[in-house]
MIRO-872205 format. One line per 3 residues: their letters; for each residue x, y, z of C-alpha. Coordinates in pm, whole numbers. Layout:
<recs>
a> X:Y:Z | ...
</recs>
This chain:
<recs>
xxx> 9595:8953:14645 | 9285:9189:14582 | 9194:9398:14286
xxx> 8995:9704:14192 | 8677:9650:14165 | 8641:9846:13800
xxx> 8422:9687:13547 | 8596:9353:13385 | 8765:9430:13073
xxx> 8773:9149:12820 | 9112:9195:12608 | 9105:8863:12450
xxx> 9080:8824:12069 | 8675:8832:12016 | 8515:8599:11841
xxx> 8515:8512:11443 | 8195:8632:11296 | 8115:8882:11624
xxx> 7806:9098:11647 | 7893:9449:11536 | 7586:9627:11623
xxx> 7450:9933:11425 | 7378:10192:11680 | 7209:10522:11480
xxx> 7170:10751:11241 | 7142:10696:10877 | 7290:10321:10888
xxx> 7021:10207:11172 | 6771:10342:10894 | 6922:10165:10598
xxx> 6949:9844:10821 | 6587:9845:10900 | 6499:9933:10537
xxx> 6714:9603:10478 | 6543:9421:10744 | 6163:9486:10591
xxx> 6276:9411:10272 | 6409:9089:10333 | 6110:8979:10552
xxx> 5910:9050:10210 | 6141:8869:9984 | 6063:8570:10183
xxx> 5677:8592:10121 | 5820:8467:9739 | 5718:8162:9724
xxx> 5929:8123:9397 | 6271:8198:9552 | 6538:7938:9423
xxx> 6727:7959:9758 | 6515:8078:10080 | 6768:7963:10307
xxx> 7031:8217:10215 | 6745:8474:10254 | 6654:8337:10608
xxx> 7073:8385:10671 | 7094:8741:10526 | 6776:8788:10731
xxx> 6953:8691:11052 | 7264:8855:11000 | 7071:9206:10955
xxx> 6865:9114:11283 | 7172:9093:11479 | 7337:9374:11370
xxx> 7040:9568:11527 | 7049:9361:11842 | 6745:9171:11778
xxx> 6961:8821:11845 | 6586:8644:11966 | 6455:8663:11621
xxx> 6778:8626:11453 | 6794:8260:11599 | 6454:8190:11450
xxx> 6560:8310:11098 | 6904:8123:11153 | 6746:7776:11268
xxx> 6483:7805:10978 | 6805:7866:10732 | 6925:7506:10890
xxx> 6580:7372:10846 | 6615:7396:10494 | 7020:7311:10472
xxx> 7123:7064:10733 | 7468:7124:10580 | 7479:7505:10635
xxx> 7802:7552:10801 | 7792:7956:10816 | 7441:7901:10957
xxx> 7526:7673:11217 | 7893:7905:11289 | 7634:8252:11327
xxx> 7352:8033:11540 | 7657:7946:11784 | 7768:8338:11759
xxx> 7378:8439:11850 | 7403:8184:12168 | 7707:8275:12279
xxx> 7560:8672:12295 | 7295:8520:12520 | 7571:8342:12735
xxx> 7406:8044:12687 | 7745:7897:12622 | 7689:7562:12603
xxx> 7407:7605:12332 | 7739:7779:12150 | 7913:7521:12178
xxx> 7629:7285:12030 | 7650:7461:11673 | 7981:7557:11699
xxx> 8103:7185:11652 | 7833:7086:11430 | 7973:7410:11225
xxx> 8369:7265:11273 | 8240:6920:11136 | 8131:7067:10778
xxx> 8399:7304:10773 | 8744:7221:11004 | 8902:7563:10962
xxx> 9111:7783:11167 | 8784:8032:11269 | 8587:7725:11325
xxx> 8821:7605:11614 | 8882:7989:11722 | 8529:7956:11801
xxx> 8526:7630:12000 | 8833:7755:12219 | 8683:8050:12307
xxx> 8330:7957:12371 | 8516:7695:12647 | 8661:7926:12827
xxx> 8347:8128:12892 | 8239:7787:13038 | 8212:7843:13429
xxx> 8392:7687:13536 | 8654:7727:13173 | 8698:7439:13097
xxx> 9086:7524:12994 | 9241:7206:12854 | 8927:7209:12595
xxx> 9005:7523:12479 | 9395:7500:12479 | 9355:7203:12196
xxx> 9123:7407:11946 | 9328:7677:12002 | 9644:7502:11916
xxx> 9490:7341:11591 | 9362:7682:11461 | 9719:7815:11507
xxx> 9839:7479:11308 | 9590:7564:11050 | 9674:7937:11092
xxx> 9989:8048:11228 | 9951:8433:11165 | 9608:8433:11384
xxx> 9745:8708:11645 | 9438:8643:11855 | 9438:8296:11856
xxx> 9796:8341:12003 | 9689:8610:12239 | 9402:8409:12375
xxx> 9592:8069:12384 | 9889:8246:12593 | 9553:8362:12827
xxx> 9427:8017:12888 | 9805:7873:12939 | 9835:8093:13228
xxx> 9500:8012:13387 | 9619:7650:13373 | 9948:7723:13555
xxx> 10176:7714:13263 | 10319:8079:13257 | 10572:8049:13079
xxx> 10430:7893:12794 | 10178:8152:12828 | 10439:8414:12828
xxx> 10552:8300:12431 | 10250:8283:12285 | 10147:8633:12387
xxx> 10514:8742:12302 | 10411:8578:11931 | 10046:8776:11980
xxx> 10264:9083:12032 | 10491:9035:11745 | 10260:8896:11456
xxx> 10009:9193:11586 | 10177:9428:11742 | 9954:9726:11721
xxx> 9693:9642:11988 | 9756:9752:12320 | 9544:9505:12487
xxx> 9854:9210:12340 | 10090:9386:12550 | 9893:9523:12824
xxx> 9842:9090:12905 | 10200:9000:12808 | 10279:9280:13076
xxx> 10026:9119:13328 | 10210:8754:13281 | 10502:8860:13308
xxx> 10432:9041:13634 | 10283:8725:13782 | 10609:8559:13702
xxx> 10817:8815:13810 | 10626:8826:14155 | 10574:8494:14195
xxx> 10913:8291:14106 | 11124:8689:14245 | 11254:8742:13897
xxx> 11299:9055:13873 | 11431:9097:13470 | 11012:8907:13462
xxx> 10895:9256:13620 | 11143:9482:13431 | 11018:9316:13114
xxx> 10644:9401:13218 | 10755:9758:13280 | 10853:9733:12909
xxx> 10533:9581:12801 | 10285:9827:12999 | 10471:10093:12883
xxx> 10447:9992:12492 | 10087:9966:12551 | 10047:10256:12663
xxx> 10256:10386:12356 | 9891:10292:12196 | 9660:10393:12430
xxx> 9772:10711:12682 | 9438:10715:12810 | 9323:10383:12940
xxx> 9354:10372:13338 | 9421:10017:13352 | 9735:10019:13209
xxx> 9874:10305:13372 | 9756:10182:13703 | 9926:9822:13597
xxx> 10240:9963:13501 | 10238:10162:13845 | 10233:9858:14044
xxx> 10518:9735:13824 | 10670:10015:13946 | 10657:9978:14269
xxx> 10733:9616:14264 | 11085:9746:14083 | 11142:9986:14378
xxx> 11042:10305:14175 | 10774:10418:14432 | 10848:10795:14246
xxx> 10775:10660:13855 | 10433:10453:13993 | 10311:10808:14185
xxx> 10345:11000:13857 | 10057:10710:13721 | 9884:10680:13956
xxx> 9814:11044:13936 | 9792:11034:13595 | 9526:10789:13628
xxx> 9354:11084:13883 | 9281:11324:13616 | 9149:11032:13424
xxx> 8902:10897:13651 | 8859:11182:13936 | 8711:10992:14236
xxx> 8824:10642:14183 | 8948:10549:14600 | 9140:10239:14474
xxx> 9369:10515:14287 | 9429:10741:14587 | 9494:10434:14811
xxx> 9734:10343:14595 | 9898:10650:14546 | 9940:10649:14938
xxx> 10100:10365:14932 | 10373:10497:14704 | 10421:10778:14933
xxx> 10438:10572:15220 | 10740:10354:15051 | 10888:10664:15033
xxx> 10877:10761:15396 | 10648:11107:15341 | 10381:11023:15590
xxx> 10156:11300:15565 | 10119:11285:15164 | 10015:10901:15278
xxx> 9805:11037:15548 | 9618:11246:15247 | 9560:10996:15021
xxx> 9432:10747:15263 | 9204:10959:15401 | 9077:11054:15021
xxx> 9032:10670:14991 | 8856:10656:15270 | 8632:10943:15156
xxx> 8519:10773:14853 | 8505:10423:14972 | 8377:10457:15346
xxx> 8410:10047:15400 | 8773:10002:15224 | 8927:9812:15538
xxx> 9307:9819:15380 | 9278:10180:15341 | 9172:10246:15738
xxx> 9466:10003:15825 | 9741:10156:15622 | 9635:10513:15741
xxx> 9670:10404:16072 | 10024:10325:16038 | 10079:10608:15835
xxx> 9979:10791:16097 | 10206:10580:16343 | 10525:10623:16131
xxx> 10429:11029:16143 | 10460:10996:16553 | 10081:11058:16583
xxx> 10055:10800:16799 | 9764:10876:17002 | 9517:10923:16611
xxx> 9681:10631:16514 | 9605:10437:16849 | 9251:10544:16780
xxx> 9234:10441:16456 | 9346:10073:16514 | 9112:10080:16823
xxx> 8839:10117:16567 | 8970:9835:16346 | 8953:9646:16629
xxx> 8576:9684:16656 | 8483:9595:16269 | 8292:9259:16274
xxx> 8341:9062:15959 | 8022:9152:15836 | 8093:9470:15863
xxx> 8397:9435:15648 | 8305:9621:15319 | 8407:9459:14982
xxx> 8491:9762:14812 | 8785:9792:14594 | 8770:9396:14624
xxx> 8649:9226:14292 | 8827:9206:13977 | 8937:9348:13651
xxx> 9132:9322:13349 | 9186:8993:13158 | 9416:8853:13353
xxx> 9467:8921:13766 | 9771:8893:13896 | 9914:8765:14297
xxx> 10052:9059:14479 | 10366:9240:14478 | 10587:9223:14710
xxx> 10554:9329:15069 | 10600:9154:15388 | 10354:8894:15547
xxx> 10098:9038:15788 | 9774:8967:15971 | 9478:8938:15728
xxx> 9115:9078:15775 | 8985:8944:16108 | 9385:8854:16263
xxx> 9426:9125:16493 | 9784:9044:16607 | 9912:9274:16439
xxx> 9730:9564:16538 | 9766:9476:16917 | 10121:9452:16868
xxx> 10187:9813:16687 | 9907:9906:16978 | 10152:9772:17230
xxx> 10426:9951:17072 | 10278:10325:17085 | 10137:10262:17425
xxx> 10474:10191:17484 | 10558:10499:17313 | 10371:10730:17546
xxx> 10500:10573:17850 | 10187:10355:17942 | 10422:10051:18023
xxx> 10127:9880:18191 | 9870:9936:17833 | 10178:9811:17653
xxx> 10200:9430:17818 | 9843:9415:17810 | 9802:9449:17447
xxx> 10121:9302:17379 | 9983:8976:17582 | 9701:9026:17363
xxx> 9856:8982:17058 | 10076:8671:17137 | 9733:8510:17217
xxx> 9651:8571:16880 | 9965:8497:16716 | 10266:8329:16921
xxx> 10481:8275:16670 | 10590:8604:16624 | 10926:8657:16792
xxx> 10968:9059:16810 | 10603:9081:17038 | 10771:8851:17269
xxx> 11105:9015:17255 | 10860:9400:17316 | 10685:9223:17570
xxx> 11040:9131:17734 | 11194:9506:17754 | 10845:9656:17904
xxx> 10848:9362:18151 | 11198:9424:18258 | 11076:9845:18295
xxx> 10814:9695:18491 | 11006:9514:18749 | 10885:9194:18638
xxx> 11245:9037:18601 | 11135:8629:18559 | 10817:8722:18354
xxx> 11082:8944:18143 | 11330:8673:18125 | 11057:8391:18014
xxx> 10942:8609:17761 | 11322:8683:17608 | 11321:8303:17636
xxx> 11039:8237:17419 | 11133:8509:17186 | 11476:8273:17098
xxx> 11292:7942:17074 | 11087:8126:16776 | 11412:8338:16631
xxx> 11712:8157:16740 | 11940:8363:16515 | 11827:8676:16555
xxx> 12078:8938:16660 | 11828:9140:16857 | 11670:8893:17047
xxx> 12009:8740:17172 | 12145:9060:17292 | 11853:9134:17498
xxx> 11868:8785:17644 | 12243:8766:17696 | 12176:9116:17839
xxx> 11909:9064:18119 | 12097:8757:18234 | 12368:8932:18280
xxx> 12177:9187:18467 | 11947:8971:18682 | 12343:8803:18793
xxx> 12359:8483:18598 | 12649:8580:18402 | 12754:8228:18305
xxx> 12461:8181:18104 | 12435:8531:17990 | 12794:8446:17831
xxx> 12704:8164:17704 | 12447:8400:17512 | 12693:8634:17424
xxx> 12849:8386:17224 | 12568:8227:16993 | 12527:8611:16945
xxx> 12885:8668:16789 | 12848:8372:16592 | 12574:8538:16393
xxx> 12721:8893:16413 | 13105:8798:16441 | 13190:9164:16341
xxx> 13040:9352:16653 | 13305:9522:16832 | 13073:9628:17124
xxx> 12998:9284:17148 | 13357:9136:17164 | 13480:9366:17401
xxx> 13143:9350:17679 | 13182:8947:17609 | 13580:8979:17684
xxx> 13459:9171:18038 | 13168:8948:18116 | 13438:8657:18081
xxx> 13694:8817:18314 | 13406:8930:18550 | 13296:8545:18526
xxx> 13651:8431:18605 | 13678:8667:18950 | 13343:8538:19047
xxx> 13448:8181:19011 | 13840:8266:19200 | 13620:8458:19491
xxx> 13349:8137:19489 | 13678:7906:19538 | 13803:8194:19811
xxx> 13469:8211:20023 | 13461:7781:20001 | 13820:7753:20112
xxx> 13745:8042:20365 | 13465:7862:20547 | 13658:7544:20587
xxx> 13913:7745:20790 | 13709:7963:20998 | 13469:7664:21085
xxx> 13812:7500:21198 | 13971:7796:21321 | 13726:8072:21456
xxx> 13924:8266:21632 | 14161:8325:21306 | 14093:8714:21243
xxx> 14283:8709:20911 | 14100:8430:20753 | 13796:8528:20890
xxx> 13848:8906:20760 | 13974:8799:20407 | 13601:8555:20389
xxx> 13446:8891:20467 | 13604:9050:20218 | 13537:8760:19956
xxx> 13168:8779:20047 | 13174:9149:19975 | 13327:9116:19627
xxx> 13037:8836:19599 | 12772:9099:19669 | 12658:8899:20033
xxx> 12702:9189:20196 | 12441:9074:20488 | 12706:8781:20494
xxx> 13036:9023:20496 | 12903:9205:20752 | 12852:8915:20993
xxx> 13161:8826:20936 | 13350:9134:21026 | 13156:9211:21326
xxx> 13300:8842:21451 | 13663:8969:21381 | 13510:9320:21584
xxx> 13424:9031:21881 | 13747:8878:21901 | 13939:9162:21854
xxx> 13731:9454:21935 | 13875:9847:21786 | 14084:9696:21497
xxx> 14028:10018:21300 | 14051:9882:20960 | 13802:9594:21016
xxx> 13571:9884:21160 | 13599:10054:20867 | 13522:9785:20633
xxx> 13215:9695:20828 | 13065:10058:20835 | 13116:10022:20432
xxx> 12939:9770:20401 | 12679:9826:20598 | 12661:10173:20434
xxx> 12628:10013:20084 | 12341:9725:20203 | 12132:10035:20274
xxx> 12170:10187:19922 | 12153:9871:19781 | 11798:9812:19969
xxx> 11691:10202:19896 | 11735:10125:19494 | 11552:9843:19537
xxx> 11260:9999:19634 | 11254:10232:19381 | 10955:10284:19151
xxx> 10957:10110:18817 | 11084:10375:18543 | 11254:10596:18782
xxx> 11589:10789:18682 | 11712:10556:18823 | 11605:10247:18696
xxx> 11642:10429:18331 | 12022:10462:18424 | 12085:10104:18521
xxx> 11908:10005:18153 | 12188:10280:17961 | 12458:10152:18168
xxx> 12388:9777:18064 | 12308:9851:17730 | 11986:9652:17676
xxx> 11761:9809:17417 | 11544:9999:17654 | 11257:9985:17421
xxx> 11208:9778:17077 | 11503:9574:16983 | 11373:9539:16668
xxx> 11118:9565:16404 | 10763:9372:16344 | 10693:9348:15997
xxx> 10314:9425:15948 | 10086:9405:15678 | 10211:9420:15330
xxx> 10046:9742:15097 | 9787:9554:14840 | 9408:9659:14775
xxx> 9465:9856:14483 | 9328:9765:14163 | 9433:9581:13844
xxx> 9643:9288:13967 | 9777:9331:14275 | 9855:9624:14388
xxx> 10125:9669:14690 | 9932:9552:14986 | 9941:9671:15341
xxx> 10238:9813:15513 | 10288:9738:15915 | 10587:9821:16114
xx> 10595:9902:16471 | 10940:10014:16563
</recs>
């Protein structure tokens, strides 16, 4: 998942023997007194011990940042004292300042050979893992043996615990910086990265005690330092991850007055509010976001479905329209880098489309078109989005209900179809498909849909009792099928037998053939013309074929047609809900990422 893109913050334990630099003032002038009068000591060509003169010398010309010379003073030192192990330790300090790591490295061993202590292997471990790529495994053996020679070294735990968890063992991690916390409890950085691992396990592996315990951890390092963004914004995604949308808002806005104009902050903020359901404080933030980080693609998508779930369907429409048109070069990476020690994979969410899958956004399209009655708009851009993406049940099941609005009955029916092969189980999409069956007059299979359905929802009274009906209704059908069979063979054998001929009729009514029922009575009406009941059954029918052929050519969403769908009880619109995007973007480790549901 992507992170902020603030300036990386190292919070592992620095190095033994690190450059502290002398910045002004008085001590800058006493260093550089110190400097001079070194550099004339060494024009002694009587001094007993030059080398140490050459170190001193060194050590003064880093602390004022001069590391170039300080490497000539600190190699000359070795020239006179192969066996200098300070010398060669500070030479390896000097290279690593220059990131030439590997130079580090170099001295560093040829340091740990003279002198195999604790700071010596300190060094190695964290010289490797400033390698690029770290080289991990290297640095997760010196780091062990300086804790062996030192077990109180509350960096060395700190740092092991960080390269643990970049080599995939998190919960070994998750103990040593628990031991970091505990032998040196007073830095904030200790439990600002125990609260990052255990956030990646808690996200990860869904435990959620993992992400209650980083709660804990944030919030003790912020104890120590109130004012560092990072950690508030860290312990707002905890938040959030914990379902506490309210508690992360109150950070995130903390972290507001802290760094005024920071987009990542306001886009996560609007993602809180959008958890919450209060679109408009969503629609604010995003559009703040958006202000201060023009190319921030997560924060035009989620304001476009804020603006959806407000019912501003037509902005929204627009908006999505315009995603629709960003190339992938055009796809800023702001708000995308990384930051803090230690990143961590997203919270939570559901799975969506992904920079440059547009699926999604034709779907939710589909949807409002939908929406504003555009039935046509709707297929077309729901068609457009199972071309991207067939696999996703709910556009097929959309694409199905605007279908059946539009008259198409076997597109509608092929599309419920394909929306079952994908979800087989899902209540939704088995009620619509038992449903149009049913309505389109194959009520044996529409049954046999009815049932899979109660086998998933067993407890759905509406269900029982419309499956009990379709079953009796199935059962008539079948007695009158038997009826009109047995009928024919008589009349064929018997034409002039008004009765059986009259009771076909009245089979093929109760069949729906009334073109057929009508035939049949005006035969009786031939052999025995006036029979005033027959003639009254035959104006009936022939009364009903023309309503019957007057609603069928009735324009698609009439009143009419919207009567039929309440009567049947299809879900006239969305049977269910597409999950989009999930909220992210935001920075630290993974903030909630992208939310997208069109229904």
């Amino acid at each position: 998942m992507k992170v902020g893109n603030r300036p990386k913050i190292d919070r592992r334990g620095s190095l033994f023997g690190g450059l502290m630099l002398v910045e002004g003032g008085e001590e800058k002038l006493l260093l550089q007194g110190k400097i001079e009068g070194l550099k004339r000591e060494l024009q002694d060509k009587t001094l007993l011990n030059p080398g140490a003169i050459h170190n001193n010398l060194a050590n003064a010309l880093m602390s004022s940042n001069n590391i170039t010379e300080a490497i000539h003073h600190y190699k000359e030192a070795l020239a006179l004292n192969t066996n200098d192990a300070a010398a060669y330790m500070n030479l390896g300090v000097a290279y690593k300042h220059m990131d030439m790591f590997e130079k580090a490295l170099e001295y560093f061993s040829k340091s740990l050979e003279l002198r195999p202590t604790a700071d010596e292997h300190y060094n190695m471990a964290n010289t490797y893992v400033k390698l690029t790529p770290p080289d991990n495994e290297k640095a997760i053996i010196h780091y062990k043996e300086a804790l062996r020679l030192d077990p109180s070294h509350a960096n060395c735990h700190q740092n092991l615990g960080l390269a643990l968890k970049n080599s995939g063992q998190l919960d070994a991690a998750i103990l040593e910086m628990k031991q970091a916390v505990k032998k040196g409890g007073t830095s904030a950085n200790f439990s600002y990265n125990l609260g990052n691992a255990l956030f990646t396990k808690g996200v990860e592996m869904g435990k959620s005690q993992a992400i209650e315990e980083a709660v804990q951890a944030f919030s003790m390092a912020l104890s120590m330092k109130p004012d560092d963004p990072d950690i508030r914004t860290n312990l707002g995604i905890a938040l959030m991850e914990m379902g506490k949308p309210a508690e992360a808002i109150m950070q995130y806005q903390e972290v507001m007055r802290l760094e005024p104009g920071d987009g990542l902050t306001h886009y996560n903020c609007g993602n809180a509010f959008l958890t919450q359901g209060l679109h408009e404080q969503a629609i604010e933030q995003y559009s703040e976001a958006i202000i201060l980080l023009p190319l921030h693609y997560d924060s035009h998508y989620n304001l476009s479905m804020a603006l959806m779930k407000a019912g501003n369907f037509e902005e929204a429409i627009d908006a999505m329209e315009n995603l629709l048109l960003w190339d992938e070069h055009e796809l800023g990476s702001e708000g995308e880098g990384e930051i803090g020690e230690l990143e961590v994979s997203g919270a939570g969410g559901a799975g969506g489309g992904s920079k440059g899958d547009n699926s999604t956004i034709y779907y939710n399209i589909g949807y409002m078109k939908g929406k504003l009655g555009l039935t046509e708009k709707a297929i077309e851009y729901l068609k457009a989005s199972i071309k991207i993406d067939r696999s996703n049940a709910y556009a097929h099941l959309n694409l199905g209900n605007y279908l059946a609005l539009a008259k198409d009955a076997e597109g509608s029916l092929a599309a419920y179809r394909e929306a079952c092969k994908i979800s087989p189980k899902d209540p939704k999409i088995l009620r619509n498909m038992a449903y149009v069956l049913i309505e389109q007059g194959n009520v044996e299979e529409g049954v046999l849909w009815l049932e899979k359905l109660l086998e998933v929802a067993p407890n759905d009274s509406e269900i029982t009792s419309y499956l009990e009906q379709c079953q009796e209704e199935l059962k008539m059908s079948r007695k009158i099928k038997e009826d009109i069979e047995a009928g024919l063979k008589v009349v064929e054998k018997e034409p002039q037998n008004v009765g059986a001929r009259a009771n076909l009729a009245m089979a093929m009514k109760a069949d729906g053939n009334l073109a057929g029922a009508i035939a049949q009575f005006e035969e009786c009406l031939n052999v025995q013309p006036g029979h005033p009941q027959i003639e009254s059954f035959l104006k009936e029918c022939q009364d009903q074929l023309k309503t019957t052929q007057s609603q069928n050519n009735a324009e698609p969403g009439s009143i009419e047609e919207e009567k039929t769908i309440s009567k049947t009880g299809r879900f006239s619109m969305f049977g269910g809900k597409k999950k989009g995007r999930a909220m992210g973007g935001g920075k630290k480790q993974g903030s909630q990422r992208k939310v997208g549901v069109a229904g």
